[in-house]
N, C-alpha and C positions, 0 to 999 in steps of 0.2 A: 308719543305723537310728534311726528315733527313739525318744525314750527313754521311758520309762515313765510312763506322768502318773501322779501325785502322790494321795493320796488324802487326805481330810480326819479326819482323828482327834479326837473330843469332846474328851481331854485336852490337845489344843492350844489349846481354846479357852474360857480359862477365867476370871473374873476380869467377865462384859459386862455385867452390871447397869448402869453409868455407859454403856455406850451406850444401853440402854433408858429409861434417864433423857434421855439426850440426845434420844432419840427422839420424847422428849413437846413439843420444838419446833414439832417439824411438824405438832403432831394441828391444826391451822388447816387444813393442805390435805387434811383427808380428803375432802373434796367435790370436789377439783379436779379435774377432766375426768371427773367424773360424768354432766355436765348430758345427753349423749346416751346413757348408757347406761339405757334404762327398764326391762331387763330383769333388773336388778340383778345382772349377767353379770361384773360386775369383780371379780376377786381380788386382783392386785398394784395398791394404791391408791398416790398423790401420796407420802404420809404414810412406807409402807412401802419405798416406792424411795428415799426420802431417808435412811431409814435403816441399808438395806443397803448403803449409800456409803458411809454413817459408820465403819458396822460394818466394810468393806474397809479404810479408811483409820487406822482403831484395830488391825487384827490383824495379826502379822506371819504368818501363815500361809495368807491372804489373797494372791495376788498375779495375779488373771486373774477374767473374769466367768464363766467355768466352775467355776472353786475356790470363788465368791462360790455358783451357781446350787447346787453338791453339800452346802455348809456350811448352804445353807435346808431341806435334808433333814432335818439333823438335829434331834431331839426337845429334846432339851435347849436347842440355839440356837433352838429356834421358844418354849419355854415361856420365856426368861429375856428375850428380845427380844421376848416378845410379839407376834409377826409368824408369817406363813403364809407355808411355802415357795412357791418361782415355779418356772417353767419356762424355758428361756434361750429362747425367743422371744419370750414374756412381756415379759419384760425389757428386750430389745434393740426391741420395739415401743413399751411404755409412756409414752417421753416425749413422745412425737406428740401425746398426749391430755392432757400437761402443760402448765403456763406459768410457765416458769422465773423469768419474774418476779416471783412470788411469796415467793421467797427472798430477796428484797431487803431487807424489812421486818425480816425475820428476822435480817439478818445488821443493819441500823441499830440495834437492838437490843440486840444481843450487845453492838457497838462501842461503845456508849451506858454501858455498864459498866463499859469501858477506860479507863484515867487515862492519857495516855500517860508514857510515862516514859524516862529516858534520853537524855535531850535536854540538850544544850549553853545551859548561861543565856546565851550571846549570842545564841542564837535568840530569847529572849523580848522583846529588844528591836524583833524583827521586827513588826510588826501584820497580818498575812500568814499564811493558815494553808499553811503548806509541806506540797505533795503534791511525792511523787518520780511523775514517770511513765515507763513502759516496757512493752514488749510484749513476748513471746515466743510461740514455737510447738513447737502438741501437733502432732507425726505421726498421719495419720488414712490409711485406705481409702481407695483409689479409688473414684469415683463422682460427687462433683460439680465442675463447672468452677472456681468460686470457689473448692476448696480447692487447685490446681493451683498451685504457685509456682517450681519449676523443672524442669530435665529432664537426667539423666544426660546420662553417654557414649555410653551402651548403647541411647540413646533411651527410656530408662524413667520417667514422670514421678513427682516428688516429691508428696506432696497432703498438706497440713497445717491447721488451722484456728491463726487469731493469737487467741491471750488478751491484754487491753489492759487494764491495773491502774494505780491509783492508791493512793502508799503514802504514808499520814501520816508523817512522823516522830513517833517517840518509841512509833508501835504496833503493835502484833504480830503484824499481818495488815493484806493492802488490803482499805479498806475498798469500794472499787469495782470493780467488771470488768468487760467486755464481750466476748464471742468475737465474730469476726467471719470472714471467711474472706479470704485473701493478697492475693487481686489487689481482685477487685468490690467496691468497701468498706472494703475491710481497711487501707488504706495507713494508717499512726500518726497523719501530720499531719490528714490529714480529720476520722476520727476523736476527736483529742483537739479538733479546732474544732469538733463538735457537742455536747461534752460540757463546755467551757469553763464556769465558775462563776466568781461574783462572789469578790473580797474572800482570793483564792488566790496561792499564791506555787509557778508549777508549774518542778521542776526537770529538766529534758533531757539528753540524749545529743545526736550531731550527728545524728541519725536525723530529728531534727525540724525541725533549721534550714529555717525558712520564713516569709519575710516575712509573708505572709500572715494565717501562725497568728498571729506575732508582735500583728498589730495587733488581731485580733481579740481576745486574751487583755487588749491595752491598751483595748481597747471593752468591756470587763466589767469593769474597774475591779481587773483582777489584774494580778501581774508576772510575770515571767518569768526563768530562768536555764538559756542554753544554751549548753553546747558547741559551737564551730565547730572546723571544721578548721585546721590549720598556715596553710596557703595561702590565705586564706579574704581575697576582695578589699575594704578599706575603705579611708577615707580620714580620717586624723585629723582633728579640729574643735578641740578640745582638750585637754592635757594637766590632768589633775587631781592636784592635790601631794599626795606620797606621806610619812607621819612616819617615821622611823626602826623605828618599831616596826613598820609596816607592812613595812619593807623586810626586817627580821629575822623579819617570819611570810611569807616566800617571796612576797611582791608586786611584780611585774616594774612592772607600769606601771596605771593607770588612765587611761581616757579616754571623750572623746565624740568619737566616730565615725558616719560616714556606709554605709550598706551597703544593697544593693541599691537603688539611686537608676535604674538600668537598664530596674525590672523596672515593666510593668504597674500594680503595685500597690507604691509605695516605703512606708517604713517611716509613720507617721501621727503616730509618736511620738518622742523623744530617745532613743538608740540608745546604750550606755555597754559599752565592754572593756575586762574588767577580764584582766588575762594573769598566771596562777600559775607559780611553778617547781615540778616536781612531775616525779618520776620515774614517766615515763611506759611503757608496756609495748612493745618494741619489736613493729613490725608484720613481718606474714605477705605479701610479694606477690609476685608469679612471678616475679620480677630474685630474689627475694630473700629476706633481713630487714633491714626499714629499722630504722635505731636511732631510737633514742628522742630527741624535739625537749627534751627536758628543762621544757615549758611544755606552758600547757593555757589557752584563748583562750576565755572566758566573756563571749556578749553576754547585755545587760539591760534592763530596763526601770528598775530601784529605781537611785533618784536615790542619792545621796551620803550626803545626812542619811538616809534612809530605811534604806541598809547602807550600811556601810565596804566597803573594797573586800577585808580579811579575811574579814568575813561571807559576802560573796558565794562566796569561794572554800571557806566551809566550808557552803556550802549544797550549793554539788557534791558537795563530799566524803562527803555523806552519802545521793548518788545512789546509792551503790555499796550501801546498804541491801534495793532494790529488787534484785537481781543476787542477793543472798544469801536473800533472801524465795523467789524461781524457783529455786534451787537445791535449798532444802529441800523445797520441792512436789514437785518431780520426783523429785532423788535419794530421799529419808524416807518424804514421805508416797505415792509413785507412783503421782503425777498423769501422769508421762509413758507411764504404760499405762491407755486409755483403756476403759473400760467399755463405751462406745457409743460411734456414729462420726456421727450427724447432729447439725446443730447443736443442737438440742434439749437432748439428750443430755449433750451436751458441755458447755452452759451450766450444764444442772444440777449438772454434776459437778465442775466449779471452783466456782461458790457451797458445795455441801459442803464441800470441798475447804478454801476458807475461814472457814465454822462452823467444822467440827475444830480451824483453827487457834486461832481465837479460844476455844473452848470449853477448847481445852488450856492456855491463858495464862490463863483464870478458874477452871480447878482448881487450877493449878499456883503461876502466880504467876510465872511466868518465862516469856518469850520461849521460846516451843519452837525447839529445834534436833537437832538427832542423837541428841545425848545423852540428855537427857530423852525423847527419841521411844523408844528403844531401850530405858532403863530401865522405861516405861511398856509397853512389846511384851513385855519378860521376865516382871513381874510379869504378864501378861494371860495366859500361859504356863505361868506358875509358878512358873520360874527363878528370880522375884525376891518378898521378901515385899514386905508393905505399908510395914513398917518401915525397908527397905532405899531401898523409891522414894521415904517422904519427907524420907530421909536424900542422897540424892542432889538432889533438889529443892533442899531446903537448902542446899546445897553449893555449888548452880547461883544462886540467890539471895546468897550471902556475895559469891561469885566478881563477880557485876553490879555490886557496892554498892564494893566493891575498886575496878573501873575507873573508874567516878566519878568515886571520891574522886581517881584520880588524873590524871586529866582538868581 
């Protein structure tokens, strides 16, 4: 039997004046997908769908576009957000007549605000602005072939769209994205080669190993740092000497190497692996679980003088930034239940998705995470005064200046 849907209660939701503030972003798209309506027939406007997102992603008693479509009834949330309730077909049509491109500017903006912070002074010897990149995927309806990426047991297929992000170090959000859909398009490495920029230092998973990309990222005058596999075929050129102190920050070997000389297109440029010790995660495979190689095989572009071979291995290290970035989308802000199911939709609602973040690190002053998400949901509640959240805030700000220093 299913269970009772849930109903929405004014005293849940209390506290949204700051989303109505936030929502004076978007008054730039009131006009947007006007141009054909001459009947002046629209009620859910650009402006007003951007902010019902916001509004989902700020409340914790928010969690469905049905709970989002019953919460626009209310008097109170229509006079404090300043918006007109919708209809949920309303809704789930609106972004057809959008252009989610439009939030790009928006979000260049907000970033343009960000200092980054948090960053390792050996980075700043880098001259290279370090993007981590990586993709994941939102579960979507069935319906179109591109979202199609694999197929049970039971013969029932998967359908999901990939979000493909690039994450500064040192900031609190990517500041770039693209949905794309799994197979037609979708694939990382193409992908990140139409999107390549000058003067970039982009750092990978083995998701991306590709000659290909490689040279192209070397023909825009960027470098690269990726993961290969254990097994991964090359051929030494030469051995690069290693100090002591390299050898006591876990550096197995540096070299110039040869790799993929086989293929079509071989590398264009000087090829460098650098191999860390590093307790690696044992893997999952149907023999098994294989243990851990205790190493981690990083090819390059950045010459010697340009990083040490420490550098390179704490540029990875701080891939794993991006991983924890997808984590809090999904789990905190839940991004992994999707409002709308076309691409459209979907574009919109990650660019939100990323204002909120940024928008909460320029209230706050802190890196959002759980914590602060959760204290912010209470006080919106009620549970928590004003006083308590910027006591926590605080808290979360001593706690960041702490690792640092001891760093």
């Amino acid at each position: 039997m299913a269970g009772k849907r849930k109903k929405i209660d004014e005293k849940e939701l209390l506290h949204m004046k700051h989303v109505r503030r936030a929502g004076e972003l978007f008054s730039e798209l009131r006009k947007v997908g006007c141009e054909r309506d001459m009947g002046n027939s629209r009620k859910l406007f650009f402006n007003d769908y951007c902010s019902w997102i916001l509004f989902y992603a700020m409340n914790p008693a928010i969690d469905s576009a049905r709970m989002l479509q019953a919460s626009s009834k209310l008097k109170r949330v229509q006079n404090l957000l300043r918006i007109n309730r919708f209809s949920t077909g309303a809704f789930s049509e609106a972004p057809e007549a959008f252009e989610p491109d439009k939030l790009k500017p928006i979000i260049a903006r907000l970033a343009a605000r960000v200092t980054a912070k948090g960053v390792d002074k050996k980075l700043e010897e880098l001259q290279y602005a370090v993007q981590l990149t990586d993709s994941t995927l939102l579960r979507t309806l069935p319906g179109l072939v591109c979202t199609r990426y694999n197929q049970r047991k039971d013969g029932e297929d998967y359908h999901a769209w990939r979000v493909h992000m690039e994450f500064e170090v040192g900031m609190p959000a990517a500041t770039r994205a693209t949905v794309t859909g799994v197979r037609k398009g979708g694939d990382e490495r193409k992908t990140l080669k139409r999107r390549v920029r000058q003067g970039c230092c982009y750092v990978m998973d083995r998701g991306y190993h590709d000659v290909s990309l490689f040279n192209r990222i070397h023909e825009h005058d960027s470098r690269y740092v990726c993961r290969v596999r254990d097994f991964a075929n090359y051929n030494v050129v030469k051995e690069l000497p290693l100090s002591p102190q390299q050898v006591a920050e876990g550096i197995i070997s540096d070299q110039i190497v040869l790799v993929g000389q086989r293929r079509t297109e071989p590398p264009t440029h000087r090829v460098r692996l650098v191999i860390v010790k590093a307790e690696v995660h044992p893997k999952r495979t149907k023999k098994g679980v294989k243990p851990s190689s205790g190493r981690i095989l990083l090819l390059s572009n950045l010459t010697a003088k340009e990083a040490p071979a420490e550098l390179v291995g704490l540029l990875y290290r701080y891939r794993w930034t991006i991983e924890l970035f997808f984590r809090f989308l999904k789990q905190v802000q839940g991004m992994n239940h999707l409002l709308g199911h076309s691409k459209k939709a979907v574009q919109i609602f990650v660019y939100c998705m990323v204002i909120c973040c940024l928008l909460l690190y320029l209230w706050t002053g802190v890196v959002p995470n759980k914590q602060i998400t959760l204290m912010i949901h209470w006080y919106q509640t009620g549970l928590a005064s004003l006083d308590e959240l910027m006591s926590a805030v605080e808290h979360e700000r001593q706690k960041t200046s702490r690792s640092k220093t001891t760093v």
